[in-house]
TORKOL-4160 file (C-alpha; in steps of 0.2 Angstrom, whole numbers, padded with zeros to 4 digits, m for minus):
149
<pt num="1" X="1123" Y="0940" Z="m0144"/>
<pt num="2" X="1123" Y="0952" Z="m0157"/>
<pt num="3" X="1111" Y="0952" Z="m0172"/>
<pt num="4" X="1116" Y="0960" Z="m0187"/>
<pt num="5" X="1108" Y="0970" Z="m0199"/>
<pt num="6" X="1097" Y="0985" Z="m0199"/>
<pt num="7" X="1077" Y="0989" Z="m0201"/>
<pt num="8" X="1080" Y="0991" Z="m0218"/>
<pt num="9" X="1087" Y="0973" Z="m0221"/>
<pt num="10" X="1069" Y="0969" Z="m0216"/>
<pt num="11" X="1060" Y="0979" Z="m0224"/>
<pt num="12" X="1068" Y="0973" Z="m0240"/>
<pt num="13" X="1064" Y="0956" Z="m0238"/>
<pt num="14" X="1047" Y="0959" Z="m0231"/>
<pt num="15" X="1042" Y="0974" Z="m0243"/>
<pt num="16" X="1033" Y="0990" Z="m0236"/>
<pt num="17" X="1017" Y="0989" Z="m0239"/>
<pt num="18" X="1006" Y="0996" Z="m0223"/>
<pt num="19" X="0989" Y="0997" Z="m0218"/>
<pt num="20" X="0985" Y="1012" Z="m0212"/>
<pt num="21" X="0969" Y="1019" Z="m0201"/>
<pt num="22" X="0961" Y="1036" Z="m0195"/>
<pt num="23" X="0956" Y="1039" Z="m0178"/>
<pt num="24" X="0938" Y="1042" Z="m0184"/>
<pt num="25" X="0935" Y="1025" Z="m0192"/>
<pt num="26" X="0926" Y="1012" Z="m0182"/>
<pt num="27" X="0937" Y="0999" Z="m0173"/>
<pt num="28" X="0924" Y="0987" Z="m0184"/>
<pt num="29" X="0931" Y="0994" Z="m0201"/>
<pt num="30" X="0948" Y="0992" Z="m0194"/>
<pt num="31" X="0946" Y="0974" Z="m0189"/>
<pt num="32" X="0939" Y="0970" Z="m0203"/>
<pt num="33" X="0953" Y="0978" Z="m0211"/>
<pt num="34" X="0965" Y="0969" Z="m0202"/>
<pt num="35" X="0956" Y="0951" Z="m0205"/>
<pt num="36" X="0955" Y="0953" Z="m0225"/>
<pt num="37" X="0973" Y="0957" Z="m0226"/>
<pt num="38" X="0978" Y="0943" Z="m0211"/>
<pt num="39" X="0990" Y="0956" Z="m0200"/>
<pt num="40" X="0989" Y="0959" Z="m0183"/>
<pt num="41" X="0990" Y="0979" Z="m0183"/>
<pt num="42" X="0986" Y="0995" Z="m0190"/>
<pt num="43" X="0996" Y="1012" Z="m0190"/>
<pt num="44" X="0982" Y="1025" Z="m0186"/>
<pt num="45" X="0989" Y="1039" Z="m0198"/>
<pt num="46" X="0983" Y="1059" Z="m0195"/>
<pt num="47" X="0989" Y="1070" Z="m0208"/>
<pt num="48" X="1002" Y="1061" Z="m0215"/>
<pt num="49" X="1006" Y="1059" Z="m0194"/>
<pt num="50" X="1007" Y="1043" Z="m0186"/>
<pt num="51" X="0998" Y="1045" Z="m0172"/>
<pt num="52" X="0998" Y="1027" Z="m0165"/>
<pt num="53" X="0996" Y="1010" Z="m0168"/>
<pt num="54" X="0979" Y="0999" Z="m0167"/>
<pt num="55" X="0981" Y="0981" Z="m0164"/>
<pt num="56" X="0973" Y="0964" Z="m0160"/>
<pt num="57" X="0978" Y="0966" Z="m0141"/>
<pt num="58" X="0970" Y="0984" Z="m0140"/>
<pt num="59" X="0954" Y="0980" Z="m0146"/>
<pt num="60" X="0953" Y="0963" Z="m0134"/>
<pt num="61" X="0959" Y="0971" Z="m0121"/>
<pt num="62" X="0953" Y="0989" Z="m0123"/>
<pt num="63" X="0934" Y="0982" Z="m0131"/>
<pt num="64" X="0931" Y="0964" Z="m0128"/>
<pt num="65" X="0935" Y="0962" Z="m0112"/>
<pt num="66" X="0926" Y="0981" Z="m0107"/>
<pt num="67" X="0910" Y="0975" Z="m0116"/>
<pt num="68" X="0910" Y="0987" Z="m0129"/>
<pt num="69" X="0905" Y="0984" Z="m0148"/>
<pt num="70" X="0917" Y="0988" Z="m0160"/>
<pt num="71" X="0902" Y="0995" Z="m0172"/>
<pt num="72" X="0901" Y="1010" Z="m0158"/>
<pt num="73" X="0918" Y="1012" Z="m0154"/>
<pt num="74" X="0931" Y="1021" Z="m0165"/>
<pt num="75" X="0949" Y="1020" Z="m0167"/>
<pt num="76" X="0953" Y="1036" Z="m0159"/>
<pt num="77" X="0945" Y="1028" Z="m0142"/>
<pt num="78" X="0955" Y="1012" Z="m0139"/>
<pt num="79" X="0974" Y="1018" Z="m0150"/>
<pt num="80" X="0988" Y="1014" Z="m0142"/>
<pt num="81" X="1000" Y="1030" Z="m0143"/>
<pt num="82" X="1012" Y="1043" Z="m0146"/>
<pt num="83" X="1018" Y="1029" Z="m0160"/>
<pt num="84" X="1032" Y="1023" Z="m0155"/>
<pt num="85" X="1044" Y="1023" Z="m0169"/>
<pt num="86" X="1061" Y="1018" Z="m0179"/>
<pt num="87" X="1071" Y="1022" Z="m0194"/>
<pt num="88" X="1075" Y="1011" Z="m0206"/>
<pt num="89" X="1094" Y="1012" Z="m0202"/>
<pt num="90" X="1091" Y="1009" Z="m0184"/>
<pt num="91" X="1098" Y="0992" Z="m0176"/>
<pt num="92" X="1089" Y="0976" Z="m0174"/>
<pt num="93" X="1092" Y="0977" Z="m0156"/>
<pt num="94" X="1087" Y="0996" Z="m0156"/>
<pt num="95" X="1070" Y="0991" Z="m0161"/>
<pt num="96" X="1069" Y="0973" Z="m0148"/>
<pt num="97" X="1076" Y="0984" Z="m0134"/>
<pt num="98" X="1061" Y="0995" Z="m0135"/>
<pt num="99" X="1047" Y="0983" Z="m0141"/>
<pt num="100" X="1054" Y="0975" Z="m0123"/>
<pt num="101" X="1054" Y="0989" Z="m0114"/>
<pt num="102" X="1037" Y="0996" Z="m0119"/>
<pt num="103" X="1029" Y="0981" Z="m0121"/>
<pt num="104" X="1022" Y="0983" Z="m0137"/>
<pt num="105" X="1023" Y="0970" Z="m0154"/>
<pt num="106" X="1024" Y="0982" Z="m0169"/>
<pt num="107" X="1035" Y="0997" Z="m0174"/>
<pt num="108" X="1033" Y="1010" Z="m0187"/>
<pt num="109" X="1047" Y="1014" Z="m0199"/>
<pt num="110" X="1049" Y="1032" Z="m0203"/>
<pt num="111" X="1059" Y="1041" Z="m0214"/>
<pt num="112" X="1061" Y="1059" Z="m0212"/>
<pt num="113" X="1043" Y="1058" Z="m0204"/>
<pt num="114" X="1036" Y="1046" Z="m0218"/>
<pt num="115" X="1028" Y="1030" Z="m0214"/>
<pt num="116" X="1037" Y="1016" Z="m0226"/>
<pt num="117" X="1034" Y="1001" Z="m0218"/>
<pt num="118" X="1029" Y="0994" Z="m0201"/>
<pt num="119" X="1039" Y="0980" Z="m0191"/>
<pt num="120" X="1033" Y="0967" Z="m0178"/>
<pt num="121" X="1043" Y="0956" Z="m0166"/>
<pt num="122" X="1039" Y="0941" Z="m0178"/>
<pt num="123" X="1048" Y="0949" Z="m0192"/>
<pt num="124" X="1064" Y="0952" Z="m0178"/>
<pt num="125" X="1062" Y="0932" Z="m0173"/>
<pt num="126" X="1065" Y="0929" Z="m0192"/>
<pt num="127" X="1078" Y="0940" Z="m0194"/>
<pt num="128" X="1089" Y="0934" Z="m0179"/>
<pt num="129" X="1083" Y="0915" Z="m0182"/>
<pt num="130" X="1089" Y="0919" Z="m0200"/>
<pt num="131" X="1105" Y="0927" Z="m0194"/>
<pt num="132" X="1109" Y="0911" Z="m0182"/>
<pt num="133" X="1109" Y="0902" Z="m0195"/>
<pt num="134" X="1120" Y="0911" Z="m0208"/>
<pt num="135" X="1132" Y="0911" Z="m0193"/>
<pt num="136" X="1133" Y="0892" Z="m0190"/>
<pt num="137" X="1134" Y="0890" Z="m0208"/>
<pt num="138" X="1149" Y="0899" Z="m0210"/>
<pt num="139" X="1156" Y="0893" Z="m0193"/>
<pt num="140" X="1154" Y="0877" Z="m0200"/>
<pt num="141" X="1161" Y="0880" Z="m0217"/>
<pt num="142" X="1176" Y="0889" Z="m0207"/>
<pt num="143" X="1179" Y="0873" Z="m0194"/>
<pt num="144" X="1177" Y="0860" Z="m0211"/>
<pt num="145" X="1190" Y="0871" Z="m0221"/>
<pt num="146" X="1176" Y="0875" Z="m0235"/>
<pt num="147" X="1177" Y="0894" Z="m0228"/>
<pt num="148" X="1191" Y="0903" Z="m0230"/>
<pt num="149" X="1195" Y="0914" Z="m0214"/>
């Protein structure tokens, strides 16, 4: 099955604001972070560098469930990187292929090494859930006769 469409198509829809932390902050400022803006991950950013991404499974995996506190832990400690990245004109299944292959949930959208935007697998279920569905409409419209072929 091909889903089509690029990052950018999502980004558009979704908008580009990103939440961004520093390897020095606490993991507890970034969770809290994370919590007051409901969202699942962080880019950890080092001069105007992403250096990785924080999110909900590294600190459970990486502080929870290795008994640490996030008060005394930072960023930097627990940061799930080198970032691994897309452009915004980069396929749908560019980015699905290497959320599946490295096993991760969320992927930075660069543009000549600028952050604009960050994407997660949630966003590429919408997309291709979205893009089923304009598919089926048009088959319909095209078996019914209302589509011109």
């Amino acid at each position: 099955m091909e889903i089509q469409g690029a990052v950018r198509n999502i980004l558009q829809n979704k908008g580009g604001q990103v939440w961004t932390t520093c390897r020095e902050s606490s993991v507890y400022e970034a969770i809290g972070l994370m919590g007051e803006k409901n969202i699942g991950a962080l880019v950890a950013m080092e001069n105007d560098e992403v250096v990785g991404v924080l999110s909900e499974r590294d600190y459970s995996r990486k502080v929870v469930l290795q008994g640490r506190t996030s008060r005394d832990t930072l960023v930097g400690e627990i940061l799930s990187g080198p970032a691994i990245t897309v452009r915004s004109g980069d396929s749908i299944e560019k980015c699905m292929e290497l959320m599946t292959w490295h096993r991760i949930r969320h992927l930075p959208v660069l543009e000549e090494s600028r952050l604009i935007g960050l994407i997660s697998m949630g966003d590429l279920v919408r997309w291709a859930m979205e893009s089923q569905k304009h598919t089926i409409l048009q088959l319909q419209g095209y078996i019914s006769g209302d589509y011109p072929g």
